[in-house]
C-alpha positions in Angstrom: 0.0 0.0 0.0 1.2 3.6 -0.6 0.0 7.2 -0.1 1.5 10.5 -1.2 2.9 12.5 1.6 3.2 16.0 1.6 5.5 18.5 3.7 4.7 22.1 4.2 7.5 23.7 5.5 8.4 27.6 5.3 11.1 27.4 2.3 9.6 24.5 0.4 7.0 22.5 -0.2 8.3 18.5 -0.7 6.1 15.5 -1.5 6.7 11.8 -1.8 5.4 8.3 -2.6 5.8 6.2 0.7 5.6 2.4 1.4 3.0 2.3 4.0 4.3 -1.1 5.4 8.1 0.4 5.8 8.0 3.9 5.6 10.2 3.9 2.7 10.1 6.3 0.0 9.0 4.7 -3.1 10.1 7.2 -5.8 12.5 10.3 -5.3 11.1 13.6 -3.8 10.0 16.3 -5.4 10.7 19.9 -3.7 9.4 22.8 -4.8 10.7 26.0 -3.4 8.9 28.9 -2.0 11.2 31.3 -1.0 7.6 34.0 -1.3 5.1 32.8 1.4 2.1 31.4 -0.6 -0.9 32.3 -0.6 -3.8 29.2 0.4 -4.7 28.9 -3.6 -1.1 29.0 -4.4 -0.1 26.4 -1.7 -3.1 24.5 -3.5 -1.7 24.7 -6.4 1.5 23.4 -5.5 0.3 20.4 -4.0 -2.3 19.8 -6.9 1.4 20.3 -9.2 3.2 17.3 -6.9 -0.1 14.8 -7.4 0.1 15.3 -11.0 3.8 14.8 -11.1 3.2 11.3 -9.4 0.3 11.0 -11.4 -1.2 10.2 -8.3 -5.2 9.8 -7.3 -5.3 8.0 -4.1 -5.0 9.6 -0.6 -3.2 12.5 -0.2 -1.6 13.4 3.7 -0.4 16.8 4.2 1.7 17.9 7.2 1.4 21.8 8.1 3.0 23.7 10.5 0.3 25.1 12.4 -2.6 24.2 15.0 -5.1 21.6 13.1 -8.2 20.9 14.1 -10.0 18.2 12.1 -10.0 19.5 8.7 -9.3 23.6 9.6 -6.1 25.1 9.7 -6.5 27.9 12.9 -2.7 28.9 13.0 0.3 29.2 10.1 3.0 32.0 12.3 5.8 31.2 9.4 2.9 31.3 6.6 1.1 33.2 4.5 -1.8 34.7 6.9 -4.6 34.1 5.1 -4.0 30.2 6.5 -5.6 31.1 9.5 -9.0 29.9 10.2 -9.7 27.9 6.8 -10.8 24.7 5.6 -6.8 23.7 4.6 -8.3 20.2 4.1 -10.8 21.3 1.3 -8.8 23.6 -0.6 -6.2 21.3 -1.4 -8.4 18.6 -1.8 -10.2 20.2 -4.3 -6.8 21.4 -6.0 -5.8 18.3 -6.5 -8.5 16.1 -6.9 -7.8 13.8 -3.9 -8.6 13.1 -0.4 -6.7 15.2 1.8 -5.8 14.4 5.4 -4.5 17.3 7.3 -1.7 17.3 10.2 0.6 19.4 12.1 3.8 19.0 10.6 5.9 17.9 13.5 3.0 15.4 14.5 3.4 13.6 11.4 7.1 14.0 11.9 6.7 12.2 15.2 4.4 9.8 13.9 6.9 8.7 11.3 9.8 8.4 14.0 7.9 6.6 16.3 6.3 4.1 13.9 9.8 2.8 11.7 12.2 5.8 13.2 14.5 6.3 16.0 11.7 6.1 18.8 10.5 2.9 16.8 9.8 0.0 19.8 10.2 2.6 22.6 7.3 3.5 24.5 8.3 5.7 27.1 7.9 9.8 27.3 9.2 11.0 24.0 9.6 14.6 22.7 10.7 16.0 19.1 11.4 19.0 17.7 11.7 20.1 14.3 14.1 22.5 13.6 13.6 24.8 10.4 12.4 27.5 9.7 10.4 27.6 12.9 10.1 24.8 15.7 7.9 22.4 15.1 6.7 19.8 18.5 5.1 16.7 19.5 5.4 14.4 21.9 5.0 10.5 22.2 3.7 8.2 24.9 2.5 4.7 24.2 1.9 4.8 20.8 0.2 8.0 20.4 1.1 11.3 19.4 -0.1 14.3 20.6 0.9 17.9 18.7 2.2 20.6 20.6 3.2 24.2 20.2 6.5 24.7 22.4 7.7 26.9 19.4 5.8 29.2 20.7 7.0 29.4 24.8 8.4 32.4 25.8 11.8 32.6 26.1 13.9 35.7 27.2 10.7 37.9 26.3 10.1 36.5 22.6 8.5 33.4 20.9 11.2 30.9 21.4 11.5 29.6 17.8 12.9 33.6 17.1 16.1 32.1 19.3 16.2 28.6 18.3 14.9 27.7 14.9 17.6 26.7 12.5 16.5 29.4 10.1 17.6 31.9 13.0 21.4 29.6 13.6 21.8 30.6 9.7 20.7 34.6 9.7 22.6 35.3 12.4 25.6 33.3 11.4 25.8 31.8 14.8 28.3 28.9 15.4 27.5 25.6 16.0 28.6 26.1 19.9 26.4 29.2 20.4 23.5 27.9 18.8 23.7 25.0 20.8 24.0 26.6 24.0 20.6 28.2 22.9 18.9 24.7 22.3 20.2 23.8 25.9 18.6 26.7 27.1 15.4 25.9 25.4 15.6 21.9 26.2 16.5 23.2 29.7 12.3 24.7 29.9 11.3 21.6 28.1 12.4 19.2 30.9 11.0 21.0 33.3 7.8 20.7 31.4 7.3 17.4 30.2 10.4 15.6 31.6 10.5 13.4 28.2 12.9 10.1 28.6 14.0 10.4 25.0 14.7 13.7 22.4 14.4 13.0 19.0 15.4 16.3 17.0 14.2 16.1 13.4 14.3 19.2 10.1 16.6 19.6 7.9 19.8 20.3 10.4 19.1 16.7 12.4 21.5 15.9 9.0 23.9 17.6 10.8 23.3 16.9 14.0 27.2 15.4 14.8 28.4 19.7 14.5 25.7 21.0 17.5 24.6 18.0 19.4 28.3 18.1 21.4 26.8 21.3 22.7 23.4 20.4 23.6 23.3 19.2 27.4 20.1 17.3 28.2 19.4 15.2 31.3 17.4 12.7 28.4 18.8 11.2 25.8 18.8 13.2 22.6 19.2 11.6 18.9 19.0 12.6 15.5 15.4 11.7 13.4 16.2 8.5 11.4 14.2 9.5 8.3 15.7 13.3 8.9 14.0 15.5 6.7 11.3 13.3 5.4 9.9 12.7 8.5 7.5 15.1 7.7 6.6 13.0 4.4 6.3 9.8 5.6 3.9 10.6 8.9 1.8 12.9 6.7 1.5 9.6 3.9 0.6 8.0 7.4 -2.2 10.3 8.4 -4.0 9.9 4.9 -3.7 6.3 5.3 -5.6 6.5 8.6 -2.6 6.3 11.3 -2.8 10.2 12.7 -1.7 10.7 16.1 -4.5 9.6 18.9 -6.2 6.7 20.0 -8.9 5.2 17.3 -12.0 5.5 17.7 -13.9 3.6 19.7 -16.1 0.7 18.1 -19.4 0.5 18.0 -21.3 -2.7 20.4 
């Protein structure tokens, strides 16, 4: 079985076949850039351009990074505003003449990492963080998945993501030392809060995760996401295949 997966992120969009059973990608990626923030028809469009590419007309999951209820996008803080409060679900659905399964992007993320990725078989308190062009969260427990929005903590008077995300490391030409000191900072907080036995850390930079993590100190352990940057992918190709993050229903006597 396969679905396409699709990743939202703040620079690109990128979309893949995946191998439900495995997680593996099937066919090579396609990323399209988006160095302008998209408006919702343009972001539609985009996606409807990736299905066609596949020549694909089965289930479509789409990770973005923002608060998702159901079938409604309510937040998009690295986005084009006009995200906020709209059928996301629809929109694309329509665009590309699919089913569309909406999630936040580091849920799916999480999803993918704890199905076939480095929190694969574990199923004590897990947190991950995907580090971009914001900061995407989640955390793990059990087997479910639960989206969160620790981006968005307050940290030294400002969103934290403004002193942490990777897209910050790179504008501000920090080293690899002082931007890790940040993300021990931040991790620091995150303890406190939700005192997670394992950090997976995920986005594009988890690829080079061997120049910071020496400066990252965390009481748990802390790895790199297996799948990297197609974590994203592969948990939103999860989602349209009916494996979001959250217990299942409950069935019916």
């Amino acid at each position: 079985m396969k679905a396409l997966g699709i990743d939202i992120g703040g620079s690109a969009v990128k979309g893949a076949l995946v191998d439900l059973e495995t997680g593996r990608l099937v066919a090579e990626r396609i990323r399209t850039a988006t160095p302008v923030s998209l408006s919702p028809a343009k972001m539609a469009a985009a996606i409807a351009d990736i299905a066609r590419q596949f020549k694909w007309s089965g289930p479509i999951g789409v990770g973005f990074p923002g608060v998702i209820y159901g079938k409604k996008i309510l937040t998009a803080a690295n986005l084009h505003p006009g995200f906020s409060g709209i059928d996301g679900a629809s929109l694309f659905a329509k665009a590309a003449k699919c089913p569309v399964t909406l999630i936040n992007d580091a849920a799916a993320a999480a999803t993918a990492e704890m199905r076939f990725g480095a929190g694969a078989g574990f199923t004590g308190k897990t947190l991950l963080l995907t580090l971009g062009t914001g900061v995407g969260s989640a955390i793990g427990y059990h087997g479910v998945v639960v989206p969160c929005e620790f981006g968005h903590l307050p940290l030294r008077g400002r969103s934290a993501e403004k002193r942490v995300a990777a897209s910050v490391r790179k504008a501000r030409n920090l080293t690899w030392k002082d931007w890790g000191r940040r993300l021990t900072e931040y991790l620091a907080i995150l303890e406190l809060m939700v005192w997670p036995e394992l950090i997976i850390i995920g986005g594009g930079v988890s690829a080079k995760h061997r120049k910071f993590f020496p400066f990252v100190k965390t009481r748990a352990r802390m790895v790199p996401a297996a799948f990297l940057n197609e974590a994203g992918i592969v948990g939103a190709a999860l989602a349209a295949a009916g494996a979001a993050p959250g217990p299942r229903p409950a069935r019916r006597k």
